[in-house]
N, C-alpha and C positions, 0 to 999 in steps of 0.2 A: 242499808241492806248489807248481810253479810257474805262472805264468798259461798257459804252453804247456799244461800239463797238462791244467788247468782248462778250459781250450778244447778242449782232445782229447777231454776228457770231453761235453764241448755238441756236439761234431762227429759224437759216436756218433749221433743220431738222423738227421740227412742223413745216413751211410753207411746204417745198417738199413734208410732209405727207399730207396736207391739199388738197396740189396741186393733187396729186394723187387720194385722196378720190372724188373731185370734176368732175377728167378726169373719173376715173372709173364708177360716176353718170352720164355722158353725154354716155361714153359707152354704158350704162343700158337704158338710155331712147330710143338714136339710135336703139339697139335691141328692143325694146318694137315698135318700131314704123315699123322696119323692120319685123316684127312676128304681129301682129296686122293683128286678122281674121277681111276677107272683104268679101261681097258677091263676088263670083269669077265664069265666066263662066264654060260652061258646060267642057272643055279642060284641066281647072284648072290654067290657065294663067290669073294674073291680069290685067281688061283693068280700064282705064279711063274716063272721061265723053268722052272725046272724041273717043271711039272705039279703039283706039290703046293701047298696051299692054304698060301697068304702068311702068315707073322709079323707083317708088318708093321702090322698093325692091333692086336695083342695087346699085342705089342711097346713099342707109342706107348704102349698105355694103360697099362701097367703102369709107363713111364716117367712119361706124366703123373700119377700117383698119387705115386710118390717126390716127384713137384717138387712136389705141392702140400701134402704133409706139410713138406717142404724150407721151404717157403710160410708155411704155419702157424708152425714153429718162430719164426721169423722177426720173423712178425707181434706173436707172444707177446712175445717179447723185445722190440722194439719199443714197445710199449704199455708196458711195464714201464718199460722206461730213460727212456722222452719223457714215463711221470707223473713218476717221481722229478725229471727234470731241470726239469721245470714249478712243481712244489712247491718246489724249491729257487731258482727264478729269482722265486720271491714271495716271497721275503726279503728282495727289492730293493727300492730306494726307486722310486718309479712310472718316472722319467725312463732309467734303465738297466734295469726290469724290461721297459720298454717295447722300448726298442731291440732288446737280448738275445733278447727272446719271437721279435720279428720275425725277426732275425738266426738265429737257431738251431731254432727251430722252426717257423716258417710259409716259412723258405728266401728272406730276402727282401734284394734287395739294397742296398748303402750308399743309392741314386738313394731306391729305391722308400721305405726307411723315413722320408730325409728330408725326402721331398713328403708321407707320413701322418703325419708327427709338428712340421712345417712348422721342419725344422733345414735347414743345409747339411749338405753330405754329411762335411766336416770335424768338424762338430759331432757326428754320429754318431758317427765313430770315434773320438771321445775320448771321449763317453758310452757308447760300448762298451769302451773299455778302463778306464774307473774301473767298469765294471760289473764285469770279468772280474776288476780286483784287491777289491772288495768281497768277490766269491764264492771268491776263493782265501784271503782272509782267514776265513770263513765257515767253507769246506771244511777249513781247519785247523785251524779253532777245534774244529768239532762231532767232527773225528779226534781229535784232543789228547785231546776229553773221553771219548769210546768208549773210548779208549785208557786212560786213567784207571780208566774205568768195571773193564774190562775187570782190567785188573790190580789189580784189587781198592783202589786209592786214590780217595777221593772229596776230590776239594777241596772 
């Protein structure tokens, strides 16, 4: 596996958040459109041009239920990937466990890590990139032995 890789793999948690903030927006707009006052007969039941009583309220909510299952699915998987990628970036020695956490899971950028960990920002990215080859080393070490494991050879 190469370091691209191995980053692609730390990047899945910023997309699943991203993913999330965007399902949560469609959410948001569905309610805005499902609550959205309308002149409404005397009864209080919405109609439409046509005299009969509006979908548009059933409609929304039947949508916002899909998005929030949509929602959940998401979230699941999220929690799932960002323990694994967590557990695995505590393998690291403090100095790149430190940087990496920041970098890949709290979304933090070159500036922001190296005024909390008092580096330049040069200095980050080189302790993020011996972090990212530690964990590609790591990542193929612990494949290698599944793989071993797996195929029935035990070193």
């Amino acid at each position: 596996m190469s370091i691209t890789n191995v980053e692609t793999w730390l990047l899945q948690v910023k997309k699943l958040d991203e993913l999330i903030s965007a399902k949560t927006a469609e959410r948001d707009r569905l309610m805005d459109i499902a609550t959205d006052i309308s002149p409404r007969p005397m009864d209080g039941m919405p109609f439409d041009n046509t005299g009969t009583v509006s979908q548009r309220i059933p409609n929304a909510v039947i949508k916002i239920i899909a998005v929030e299952e949509e929602i959940n699915k998401v979230v699941e998987q999220y929690i799932s990937i960002r323990t694994q990628i967590v557990k695995f970036l505590e393998l690291l020695p403090d100095k790149e466990y430190g940087v990496l956490h920041r970098y890949y899971i709290q979304f933090k950028t070159y500036e922001e890590i190296a005024k909390d960990m008092g580096y330049c920002t040069t200095q980050i990215w080189r302790i993020k990139k011996d972090g990212l080859k530690i964990l590609k080393n790591l990542k193929d070490a612990i494949e290698c032995n599944v793989k071993s494991v797996y195929n029935g050879i035990v070193e």
